[in-house]
Backbone as a ProteinNet text record, in pm:
[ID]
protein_1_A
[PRIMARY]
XXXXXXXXXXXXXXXXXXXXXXXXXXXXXXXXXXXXXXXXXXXXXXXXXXXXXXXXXXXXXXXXXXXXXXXXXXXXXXXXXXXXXXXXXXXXXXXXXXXXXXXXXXXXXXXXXXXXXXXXXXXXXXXXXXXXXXXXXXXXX
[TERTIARY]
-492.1	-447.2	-542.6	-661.6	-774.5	-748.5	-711.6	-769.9	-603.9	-518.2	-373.2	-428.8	-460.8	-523.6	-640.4	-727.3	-796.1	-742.1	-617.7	-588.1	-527.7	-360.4	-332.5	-448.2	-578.1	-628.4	-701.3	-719.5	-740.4	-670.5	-510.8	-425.5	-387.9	-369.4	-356.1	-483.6	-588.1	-711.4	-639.3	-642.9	-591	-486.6	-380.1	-231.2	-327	-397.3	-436.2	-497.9	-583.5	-720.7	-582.3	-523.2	-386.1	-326.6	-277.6	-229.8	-222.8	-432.6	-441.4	-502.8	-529.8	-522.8	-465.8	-323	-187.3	-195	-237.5	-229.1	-297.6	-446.5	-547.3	-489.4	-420.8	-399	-327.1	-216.7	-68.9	-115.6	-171.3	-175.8	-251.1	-131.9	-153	-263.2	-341.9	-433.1	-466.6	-316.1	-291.1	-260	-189	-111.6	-236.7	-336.9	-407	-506.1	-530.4	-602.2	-576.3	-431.9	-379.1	-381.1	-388.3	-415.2	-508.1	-507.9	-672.2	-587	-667.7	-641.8	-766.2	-710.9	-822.9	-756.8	-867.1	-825.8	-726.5	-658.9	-541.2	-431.7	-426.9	-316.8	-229.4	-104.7	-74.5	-62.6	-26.7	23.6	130.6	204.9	325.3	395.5	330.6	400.9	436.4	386	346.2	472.7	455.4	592.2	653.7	645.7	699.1	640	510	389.2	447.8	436.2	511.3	322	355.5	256.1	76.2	124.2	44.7	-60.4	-17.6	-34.8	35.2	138.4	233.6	358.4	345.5	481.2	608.7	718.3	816.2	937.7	1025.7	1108.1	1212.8	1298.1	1388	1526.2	1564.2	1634.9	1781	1825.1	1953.8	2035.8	2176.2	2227.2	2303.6	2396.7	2462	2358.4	2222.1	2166.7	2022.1	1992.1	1853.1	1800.6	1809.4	1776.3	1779.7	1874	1851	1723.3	1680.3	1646.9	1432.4	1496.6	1327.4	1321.4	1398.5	1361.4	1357.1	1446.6	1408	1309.2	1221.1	1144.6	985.1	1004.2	916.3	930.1	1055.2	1054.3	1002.1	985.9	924.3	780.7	728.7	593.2	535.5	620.6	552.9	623.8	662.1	684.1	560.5	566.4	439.3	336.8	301.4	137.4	175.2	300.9	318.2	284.1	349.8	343.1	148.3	133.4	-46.8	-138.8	-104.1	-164.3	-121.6	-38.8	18.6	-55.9	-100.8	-171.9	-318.3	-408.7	-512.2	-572.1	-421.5	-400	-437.2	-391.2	-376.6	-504.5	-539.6	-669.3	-804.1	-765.4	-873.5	-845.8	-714.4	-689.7	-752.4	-723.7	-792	-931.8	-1009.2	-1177.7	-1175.7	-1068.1	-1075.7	-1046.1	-996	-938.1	-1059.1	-1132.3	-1239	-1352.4	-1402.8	-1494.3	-1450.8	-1305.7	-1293.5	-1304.5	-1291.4	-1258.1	-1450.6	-1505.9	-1669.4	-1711.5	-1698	-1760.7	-1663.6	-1590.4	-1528.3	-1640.5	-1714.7	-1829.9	-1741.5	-1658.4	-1632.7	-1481.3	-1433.5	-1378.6	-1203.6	-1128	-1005.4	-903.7	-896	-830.6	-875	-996.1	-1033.6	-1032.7	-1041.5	-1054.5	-883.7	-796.1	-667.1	-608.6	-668	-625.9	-667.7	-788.8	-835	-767.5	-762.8	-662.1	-489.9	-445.7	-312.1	-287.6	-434.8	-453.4	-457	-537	-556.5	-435.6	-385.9	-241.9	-101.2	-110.6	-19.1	-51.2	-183.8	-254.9	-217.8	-239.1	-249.5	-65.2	4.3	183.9	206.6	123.5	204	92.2	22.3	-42.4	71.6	111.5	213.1	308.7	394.2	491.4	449	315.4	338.5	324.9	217.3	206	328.7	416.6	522.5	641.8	640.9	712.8	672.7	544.1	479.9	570.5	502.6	590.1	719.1	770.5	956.1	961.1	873.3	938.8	854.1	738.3	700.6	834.5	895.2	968.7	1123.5	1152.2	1238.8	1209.9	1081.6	1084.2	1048.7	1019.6	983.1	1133.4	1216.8	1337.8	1415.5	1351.8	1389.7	1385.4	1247.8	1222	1265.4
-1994	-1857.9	-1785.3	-1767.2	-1736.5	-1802.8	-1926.1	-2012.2	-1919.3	-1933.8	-1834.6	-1762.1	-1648.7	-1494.3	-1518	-1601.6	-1632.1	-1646.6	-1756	-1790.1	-1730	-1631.1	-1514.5	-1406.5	-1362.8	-1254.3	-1294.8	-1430	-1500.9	-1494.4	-1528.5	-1535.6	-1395.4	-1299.8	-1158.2	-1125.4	-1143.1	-1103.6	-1157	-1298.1	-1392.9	-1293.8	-1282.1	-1179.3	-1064.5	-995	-834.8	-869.9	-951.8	-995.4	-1033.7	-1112.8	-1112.2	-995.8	-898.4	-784.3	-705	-696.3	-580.4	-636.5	-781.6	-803	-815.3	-803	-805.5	-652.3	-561.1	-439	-400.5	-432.1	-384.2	-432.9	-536.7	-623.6	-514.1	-496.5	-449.6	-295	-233.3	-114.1	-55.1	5.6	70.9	186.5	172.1	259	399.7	443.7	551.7	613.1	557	608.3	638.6	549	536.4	629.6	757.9	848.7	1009.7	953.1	1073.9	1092.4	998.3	994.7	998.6	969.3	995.9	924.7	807.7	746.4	810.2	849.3	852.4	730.9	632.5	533	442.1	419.3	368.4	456.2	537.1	659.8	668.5	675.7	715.1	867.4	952.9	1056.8	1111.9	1207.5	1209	1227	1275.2	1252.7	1122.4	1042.6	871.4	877.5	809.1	766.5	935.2	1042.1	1147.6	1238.6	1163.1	1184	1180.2	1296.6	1212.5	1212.7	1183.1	1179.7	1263.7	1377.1	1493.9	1493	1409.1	1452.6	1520.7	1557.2	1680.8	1601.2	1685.4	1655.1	1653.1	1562.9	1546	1665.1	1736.7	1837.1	1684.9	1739.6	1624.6	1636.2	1503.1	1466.9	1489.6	1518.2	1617.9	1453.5	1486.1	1381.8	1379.1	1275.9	1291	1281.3	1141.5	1134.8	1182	1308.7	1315.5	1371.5	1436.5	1531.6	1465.5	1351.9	1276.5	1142.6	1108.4	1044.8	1078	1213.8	1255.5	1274.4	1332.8	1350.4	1231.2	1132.2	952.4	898.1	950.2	887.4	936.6	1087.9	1175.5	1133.7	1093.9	1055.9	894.2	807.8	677.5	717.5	741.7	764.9	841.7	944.6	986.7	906.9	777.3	683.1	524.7	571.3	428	505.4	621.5	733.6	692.1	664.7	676.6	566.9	478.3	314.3	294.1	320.3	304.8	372.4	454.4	509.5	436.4	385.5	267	180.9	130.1	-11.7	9.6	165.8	193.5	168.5	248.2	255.5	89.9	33.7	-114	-171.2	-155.6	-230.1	-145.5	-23.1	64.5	-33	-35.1	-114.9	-248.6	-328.3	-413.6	-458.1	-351	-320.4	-264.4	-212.8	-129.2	-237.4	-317.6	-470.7	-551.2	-594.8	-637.9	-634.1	-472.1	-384.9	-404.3	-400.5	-420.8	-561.8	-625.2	-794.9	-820.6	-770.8	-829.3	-773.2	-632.5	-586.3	-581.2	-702.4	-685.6	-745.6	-811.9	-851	-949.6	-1047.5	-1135.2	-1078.3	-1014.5	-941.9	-1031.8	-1040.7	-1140.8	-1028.5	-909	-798.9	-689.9	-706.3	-653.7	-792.4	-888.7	-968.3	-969	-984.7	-1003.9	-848.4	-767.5	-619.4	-665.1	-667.4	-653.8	-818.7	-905.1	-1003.1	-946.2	-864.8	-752.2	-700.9	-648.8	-503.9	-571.8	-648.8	-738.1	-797	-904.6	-926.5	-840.5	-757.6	-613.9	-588	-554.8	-466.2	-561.4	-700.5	-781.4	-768.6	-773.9	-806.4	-675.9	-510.5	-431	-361.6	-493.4	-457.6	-544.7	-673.3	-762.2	-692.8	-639.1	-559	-419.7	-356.7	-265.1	-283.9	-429.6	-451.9	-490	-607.7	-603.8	-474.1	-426.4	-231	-190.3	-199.7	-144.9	-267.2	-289.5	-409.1	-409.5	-352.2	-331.6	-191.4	-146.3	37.1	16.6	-51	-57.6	-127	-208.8	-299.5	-211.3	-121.7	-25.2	81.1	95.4	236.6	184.5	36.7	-13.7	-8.9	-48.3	-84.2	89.9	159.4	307.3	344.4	350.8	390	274.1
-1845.5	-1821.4	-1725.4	-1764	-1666.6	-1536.7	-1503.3	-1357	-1324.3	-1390.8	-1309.4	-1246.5	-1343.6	-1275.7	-1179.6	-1182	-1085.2	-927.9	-936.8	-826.8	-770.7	-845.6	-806	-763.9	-804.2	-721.2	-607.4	-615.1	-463.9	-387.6	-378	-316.3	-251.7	-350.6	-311.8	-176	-247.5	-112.1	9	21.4	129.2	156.3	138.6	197.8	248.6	147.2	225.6	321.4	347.5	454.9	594.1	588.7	684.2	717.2	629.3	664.6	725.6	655.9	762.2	884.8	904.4	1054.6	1158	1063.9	1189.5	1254.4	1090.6	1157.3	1251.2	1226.5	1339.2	1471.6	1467.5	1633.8	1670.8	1622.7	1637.9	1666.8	1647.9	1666	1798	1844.5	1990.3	1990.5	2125.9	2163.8	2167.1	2220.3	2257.7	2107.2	2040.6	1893.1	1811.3	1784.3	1748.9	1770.3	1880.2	1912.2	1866.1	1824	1780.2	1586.1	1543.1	1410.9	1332.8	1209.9	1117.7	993.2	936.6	771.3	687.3	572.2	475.4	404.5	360.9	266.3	305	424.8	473.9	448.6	402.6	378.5	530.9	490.2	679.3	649	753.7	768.5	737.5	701.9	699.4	783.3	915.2	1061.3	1093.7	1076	1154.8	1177.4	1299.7	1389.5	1463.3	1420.8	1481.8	1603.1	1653.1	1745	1879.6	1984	2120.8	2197.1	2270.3	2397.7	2376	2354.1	2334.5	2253.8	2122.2	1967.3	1892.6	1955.8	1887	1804.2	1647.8	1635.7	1695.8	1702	1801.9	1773.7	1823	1744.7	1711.8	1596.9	1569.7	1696.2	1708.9	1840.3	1817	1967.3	1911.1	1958.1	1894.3	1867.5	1712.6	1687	1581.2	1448.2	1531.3	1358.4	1390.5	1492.2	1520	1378.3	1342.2	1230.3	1077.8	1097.7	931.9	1002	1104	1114.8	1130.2	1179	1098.5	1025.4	907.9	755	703.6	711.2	694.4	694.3	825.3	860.6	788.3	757.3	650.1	481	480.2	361.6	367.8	456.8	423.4	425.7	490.6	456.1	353.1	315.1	181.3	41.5	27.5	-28.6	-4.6	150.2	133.2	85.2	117.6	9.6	-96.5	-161.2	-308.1	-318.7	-276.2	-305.2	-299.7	-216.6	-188.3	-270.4	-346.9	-446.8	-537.4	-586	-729.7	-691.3	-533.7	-558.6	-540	-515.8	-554.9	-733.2	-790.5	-932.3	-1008	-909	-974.1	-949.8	-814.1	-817	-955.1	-979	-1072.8	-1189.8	-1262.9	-1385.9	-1386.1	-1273.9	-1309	-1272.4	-1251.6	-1320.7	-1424.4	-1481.9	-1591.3	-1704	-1676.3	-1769.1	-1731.6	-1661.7	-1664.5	-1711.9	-1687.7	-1794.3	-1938.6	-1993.5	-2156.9	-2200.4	-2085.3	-2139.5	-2165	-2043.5	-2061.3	-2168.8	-2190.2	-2300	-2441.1	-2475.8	-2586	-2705.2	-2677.7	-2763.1	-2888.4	-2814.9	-2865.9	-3006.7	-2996.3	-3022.1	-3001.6	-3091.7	-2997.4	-3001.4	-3025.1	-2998.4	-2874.5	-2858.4	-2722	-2593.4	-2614.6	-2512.8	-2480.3	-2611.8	-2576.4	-2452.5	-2507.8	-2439.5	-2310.7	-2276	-2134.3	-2077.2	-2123.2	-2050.5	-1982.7	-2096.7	-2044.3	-1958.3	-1928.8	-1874.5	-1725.4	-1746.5	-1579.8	-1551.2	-1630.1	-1588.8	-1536	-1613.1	-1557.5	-1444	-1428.7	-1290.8	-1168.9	-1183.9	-1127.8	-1045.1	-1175	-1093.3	-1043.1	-1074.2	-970.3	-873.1	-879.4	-733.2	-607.9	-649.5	-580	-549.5	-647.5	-684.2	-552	-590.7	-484	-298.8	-335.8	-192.4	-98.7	-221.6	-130	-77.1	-180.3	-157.2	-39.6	-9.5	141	285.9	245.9	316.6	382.6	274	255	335.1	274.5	340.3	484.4	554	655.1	749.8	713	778	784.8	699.2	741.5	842.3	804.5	889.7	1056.7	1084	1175.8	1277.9	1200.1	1281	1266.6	1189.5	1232.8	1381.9	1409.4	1577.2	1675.1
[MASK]
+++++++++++++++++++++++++++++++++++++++++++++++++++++++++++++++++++++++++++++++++++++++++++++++++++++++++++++++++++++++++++++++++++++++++++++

């Protein structure tokens, strides 16, 4: 059970360590001068930036106007999503801390084995969500 959870939070590193190196490649110069991450957080502008730095007005047209609020509403869903998988990575130090210090205990070791396992599937669970809503909002613009 342990070597599972082992290899799953190996595997997870391996995916994030990929991730965010596609991102760093992938990300343009110019875009990139106009923004600010705390924590990897995006903005809730992202993607609505023209030239300037300026927010873009929404584009006239049949779907200009649902297509910036679309596009406001994915990003303040990946903040959400990215805060669940901050959440997750805390739990499982927080399942770690109870498992070490259960002092042999088979009701505290069983808890903090839980606690990590849970933490563990909705960190997956949230990373791939990011994923999902990145890859929508990609083929948005």
């Amino acid at each position: 059970m342990i070597e599972r959870v082992k290899r799953t939070i190996v595997g997870l590193m391996i995916m994030l360590t990929g991730f965010g190196m596609s991102g760093v490649v992938l990300a343009p110069t110019a875009y990139a001068a106009c923004t600010s991450n705390f924590l990897g957080f995006p903005a809730w502008y992202d993607g609505l930036l023209d030239g300037d730095c300026n927010v873009k007005q929404p584009g006239s047209g049949e779907n200009g106007l649902s297509d910036f609020i679309f596009t406001i509403v994915l990003n303040i869903i990946e903040i959400g999503l990215m805060l669940v998988g901050y959440a997750a990575v805390g739990y499982i130090i927080f399942g770690g801390f109870k498992y070490l210090t259960s002092g042999g205990s088979p009701d505290r070791i069983t808890s903090g084995r839980k606690i990590i396992l849970n933490a563990v599937i909705g960190l997956a669970i949230s990373i791939m969500s990011i994923g999902i809503v990145n890859l929508i909002a990609s083929n948005l613009r």
